[in-house]
N, C-alpha and C positions, 0 to 999 in steps of 0.2 A: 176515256175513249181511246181503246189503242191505233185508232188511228192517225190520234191527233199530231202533228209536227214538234220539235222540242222547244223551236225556238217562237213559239206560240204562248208557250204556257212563263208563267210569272215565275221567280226566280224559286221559288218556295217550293211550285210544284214541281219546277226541275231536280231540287235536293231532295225532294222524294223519292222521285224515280231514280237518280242514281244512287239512295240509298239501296232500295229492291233490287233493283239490277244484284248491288254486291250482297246482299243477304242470301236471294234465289243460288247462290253460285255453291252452299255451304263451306265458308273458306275455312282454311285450317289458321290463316290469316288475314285481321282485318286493320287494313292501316284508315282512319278517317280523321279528314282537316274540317274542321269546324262544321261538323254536320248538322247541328242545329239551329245556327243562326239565325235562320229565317220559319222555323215550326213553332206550332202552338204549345203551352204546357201539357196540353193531352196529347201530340206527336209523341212527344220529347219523354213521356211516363211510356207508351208503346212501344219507341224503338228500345229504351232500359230494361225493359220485360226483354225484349228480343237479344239485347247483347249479354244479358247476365246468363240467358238459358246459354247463347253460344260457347261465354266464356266456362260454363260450368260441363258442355261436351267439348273440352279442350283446346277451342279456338283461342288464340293469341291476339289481343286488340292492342294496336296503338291510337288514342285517344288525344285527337291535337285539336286545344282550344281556348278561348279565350273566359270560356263560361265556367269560374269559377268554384261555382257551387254543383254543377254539374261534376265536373271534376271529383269532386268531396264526396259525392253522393255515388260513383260508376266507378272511380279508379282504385286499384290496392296499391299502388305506387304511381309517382309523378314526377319527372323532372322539372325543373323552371329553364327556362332559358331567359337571356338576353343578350340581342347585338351577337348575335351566333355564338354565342359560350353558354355552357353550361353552367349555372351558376349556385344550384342546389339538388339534389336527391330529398326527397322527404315521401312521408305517407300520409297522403293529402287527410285523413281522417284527422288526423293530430293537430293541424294549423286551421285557424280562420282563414275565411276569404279575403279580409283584410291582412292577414299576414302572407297570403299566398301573392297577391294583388302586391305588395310594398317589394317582395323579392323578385316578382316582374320586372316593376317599373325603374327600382335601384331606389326608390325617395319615398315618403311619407306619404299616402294614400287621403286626400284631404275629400270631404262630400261636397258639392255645392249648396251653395244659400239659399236659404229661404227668401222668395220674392218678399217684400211688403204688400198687404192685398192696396188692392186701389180706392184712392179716396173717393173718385166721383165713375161717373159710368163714364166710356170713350166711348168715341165713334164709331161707327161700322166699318171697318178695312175693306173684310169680305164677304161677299152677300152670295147667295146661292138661292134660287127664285124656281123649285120645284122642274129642276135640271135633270132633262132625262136625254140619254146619250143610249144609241144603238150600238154594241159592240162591232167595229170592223172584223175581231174573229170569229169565224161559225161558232166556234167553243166557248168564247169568252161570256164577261156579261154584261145583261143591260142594266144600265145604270137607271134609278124608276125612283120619278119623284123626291131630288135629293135637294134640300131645305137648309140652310144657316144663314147663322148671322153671327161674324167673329171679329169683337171687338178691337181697337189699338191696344197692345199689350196683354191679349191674349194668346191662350195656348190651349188648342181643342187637340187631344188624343183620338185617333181614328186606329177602335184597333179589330182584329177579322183574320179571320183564315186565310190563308193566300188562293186563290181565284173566287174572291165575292164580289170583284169590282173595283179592288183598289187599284189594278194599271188605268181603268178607264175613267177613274175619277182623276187621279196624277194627271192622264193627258187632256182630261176636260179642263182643269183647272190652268192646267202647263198653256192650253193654247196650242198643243197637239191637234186635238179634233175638237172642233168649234160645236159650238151650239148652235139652237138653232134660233134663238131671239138673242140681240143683242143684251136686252135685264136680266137672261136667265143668270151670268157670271156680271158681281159688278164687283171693281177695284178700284178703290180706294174714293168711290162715289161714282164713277164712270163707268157706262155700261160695256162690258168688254165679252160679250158670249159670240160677238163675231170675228174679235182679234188674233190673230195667230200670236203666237212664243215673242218676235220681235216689239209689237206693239204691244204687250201683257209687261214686259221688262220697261218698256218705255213707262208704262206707270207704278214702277217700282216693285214691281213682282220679282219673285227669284224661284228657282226649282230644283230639286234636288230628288233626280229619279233613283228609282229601286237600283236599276243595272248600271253597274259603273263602266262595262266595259261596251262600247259600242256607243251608251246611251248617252250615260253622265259625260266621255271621255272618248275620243277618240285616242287607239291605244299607241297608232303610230307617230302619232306626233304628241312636237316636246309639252313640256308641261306651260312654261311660256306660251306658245299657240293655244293651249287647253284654253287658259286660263282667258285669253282674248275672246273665243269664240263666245264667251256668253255674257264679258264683263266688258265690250267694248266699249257701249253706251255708258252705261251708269260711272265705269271706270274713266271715262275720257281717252280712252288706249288710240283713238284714233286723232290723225294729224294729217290735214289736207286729204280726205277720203281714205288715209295710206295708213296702215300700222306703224305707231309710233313704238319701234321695237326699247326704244330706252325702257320709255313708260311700263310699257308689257313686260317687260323684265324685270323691270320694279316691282311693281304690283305682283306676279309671281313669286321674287324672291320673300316679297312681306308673307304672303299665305304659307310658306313652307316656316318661316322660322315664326313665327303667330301661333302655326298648330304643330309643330314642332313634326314634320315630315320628313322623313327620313329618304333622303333621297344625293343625290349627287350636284344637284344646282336647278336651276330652269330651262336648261339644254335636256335634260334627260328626260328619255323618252317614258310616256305615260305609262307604256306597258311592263316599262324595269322596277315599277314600284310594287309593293307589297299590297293587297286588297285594303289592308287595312290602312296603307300609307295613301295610298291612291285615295278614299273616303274621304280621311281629314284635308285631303287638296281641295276636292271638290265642294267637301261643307266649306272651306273656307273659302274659298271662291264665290258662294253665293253672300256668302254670310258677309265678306267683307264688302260688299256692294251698297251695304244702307238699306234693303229692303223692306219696304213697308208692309210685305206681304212675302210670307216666307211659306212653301210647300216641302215638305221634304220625308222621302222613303225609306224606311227602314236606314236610320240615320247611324247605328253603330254597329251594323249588320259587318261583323267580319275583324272588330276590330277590339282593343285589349282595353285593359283598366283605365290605365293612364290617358287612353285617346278617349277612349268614353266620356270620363270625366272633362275632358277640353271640349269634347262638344257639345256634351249638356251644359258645362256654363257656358257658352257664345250662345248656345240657344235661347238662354236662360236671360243674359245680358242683353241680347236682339228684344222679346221682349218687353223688357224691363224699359229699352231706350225706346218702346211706342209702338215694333211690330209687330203685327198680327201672324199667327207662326201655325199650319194645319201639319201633324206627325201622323204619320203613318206607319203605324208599325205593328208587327206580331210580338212585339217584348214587353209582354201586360207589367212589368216591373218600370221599366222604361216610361211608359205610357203614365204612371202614378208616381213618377218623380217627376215629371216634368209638366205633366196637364193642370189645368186648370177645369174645364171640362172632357167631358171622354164620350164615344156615342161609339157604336158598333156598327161595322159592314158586313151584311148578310145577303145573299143573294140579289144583291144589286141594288140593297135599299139600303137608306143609313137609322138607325135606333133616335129618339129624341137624344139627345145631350145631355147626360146629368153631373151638375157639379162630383169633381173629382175626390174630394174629401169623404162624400156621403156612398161611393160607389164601392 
């Protein structure tokens, strides 16, 4: 709808439209940073159709991304960077991803493990009781008749075009926008569809939204405050009602060198990091909290080999140590490394759940 506002629509369909924007312009140059992050593999075959016709009526593309194989597949030539240098020229057709992937990160490209399946069934984490949520935007969608049950040490894959419902389940879930019976959302056995964000963490929930900037983060402030605003309780950060700045400092400094963020200390401010440095704070800010119930959106949306792999195994390790973990994501590769089950969001309903091996 072109009347809709930008800052309405989920992050997915904003990199749409600023893709179209620069197509409609026919450039004689096309620079794009990570353009597909957040699109489906039928976007992502669409817009290839669209840049190979450009680049074969004489458009000149620069190509800046972390997707590998995208790379191999769209580029005649590629540079590596790391740490602002350049650190190779090649012709991505010649190298593996795994070899493209090791010249990124400077070190040997390792996969994560295989979980062990579980010996006996666990308990129910998180319950979802035919949760139906009105969208606050005219545009957006309602969420109709949405059903689980996710056991300790599971991992259900939510994966869907981006505007089927996945912002309004994140904030259903988040304690964003309440439901409207307290059974329809229950954690961790306690019925929680009338708790906001604060009493949802109080039972060991954690969240980790689509949008880093505004949402996950405020961007003016340091990373230390980041990290308080949402890990106060669970972290202990406070002392006599007061921020206990030692503490908060601590616990910040562990999340940057745990997920190895690149950044300047925990004074510095949220917005001088990188998309993709910014992510690995904020997964690790939830992650390092213990949570027995972990949400989290589009989780390596923006970011490279080396941080992918750090936060599929925390993911992977949260689990393993008993949490129950809902992804959210348009990365159907992501989605089958990491699930255990996988169910689809489609106009505002969710598919049954089918074990991830048989799908």
């Amino acid at each position: 709808d072109p009347d809709r506002v930008v800052h309405d629509l989920s992050v997915g369909e904003r990199q749409r439209i600023e893709i179209v924007r620069c197509l409609l312009q026919s450039p004689k140059l096309l620079i794009m940073d990570e353009p597909t992050s957040v699109l489906t593999p039928q976007e992502v075959e669409l817009l290839f159709v669209t840049l190979r016709r450009l680049a074969s009526e004489g458009c000149s593309i620069l190509y800046i991304s972390h997707k590998l194989e995208e790379v191999r597949a769209l580029c005649s030539a590629a540079t590596v960077m790391r740490l602002g240098r350049n650190v190779a020229s090649v012709n991505p057709a010649d190298c593996t991803v795994k070899e493209l992937a090791e010249t990124m990160i400077g070190a040997e490209l390792r996969t994560p493990a295989a979980r062990p399946a579980s010996a006996s069934p666990a308990p129910a984490q998180l319950v979802l009781d035919r949760l139906n949520i009105r969208s606050s935007n005219p545009f957006g969608t309602d969420l109709k008749d949405i059903s689980l049950s996710l056991a300790a040490g599971e991992i259900l894959g939510l994966a869907g075009i981006a505007g089927n419902g996945q912002a309004e389940l994140m904030d259903a879930l988040s304690g964003e926008v309440l439901a409207g019976c307290p059974e329809t959302v229950v954690i961790g056995g306690v019925p929680a569809g009338h708790m906001g964000p604060a009493d949802r963490r109080r039972l060991r929930g954690c969240f980790v939204p689509e949008e880093r900037n505004g949402h996950g983060a405020v961007t003016t402030m340091s990373l230390s405050d980041n990290a308080f605003l949402s890990a106060y309780g669970q972290a202990a950060l406070l002392r006599f009602g007061l921020i206990d700045r030692t503490r908060t400092d601590a616990f910040a400094r562990r999340i940057i060198d745990r997920f190895d963020v690149r950044t300047t200390g925990p004074a510095a401010k949220a917005r001088s990091l990188s998309g993709g440095n910014l992510q690995k704070f904020l997964v690790g800010r939830e992650v390092m909290q213990d949570p027995a119930v972990l949400v989290i959106s589009q989780p390596t949306w923006g970011v490279d080999a080396g941080a992918s792999l750090a936060i599929h195994e925390a993911i992977l390790a949260l689990a393993q140590a008993g949490a129950a973990v809902v992804i959210i994501s348009q990365d159907l590769d992501e989605i089958f490394v990491l699930a255990d089950r996988i169910a689809v969001l489609a106009g505002g309903r969710m598919s049954e759940p089918v074990p991830a091996r048989s799908a």
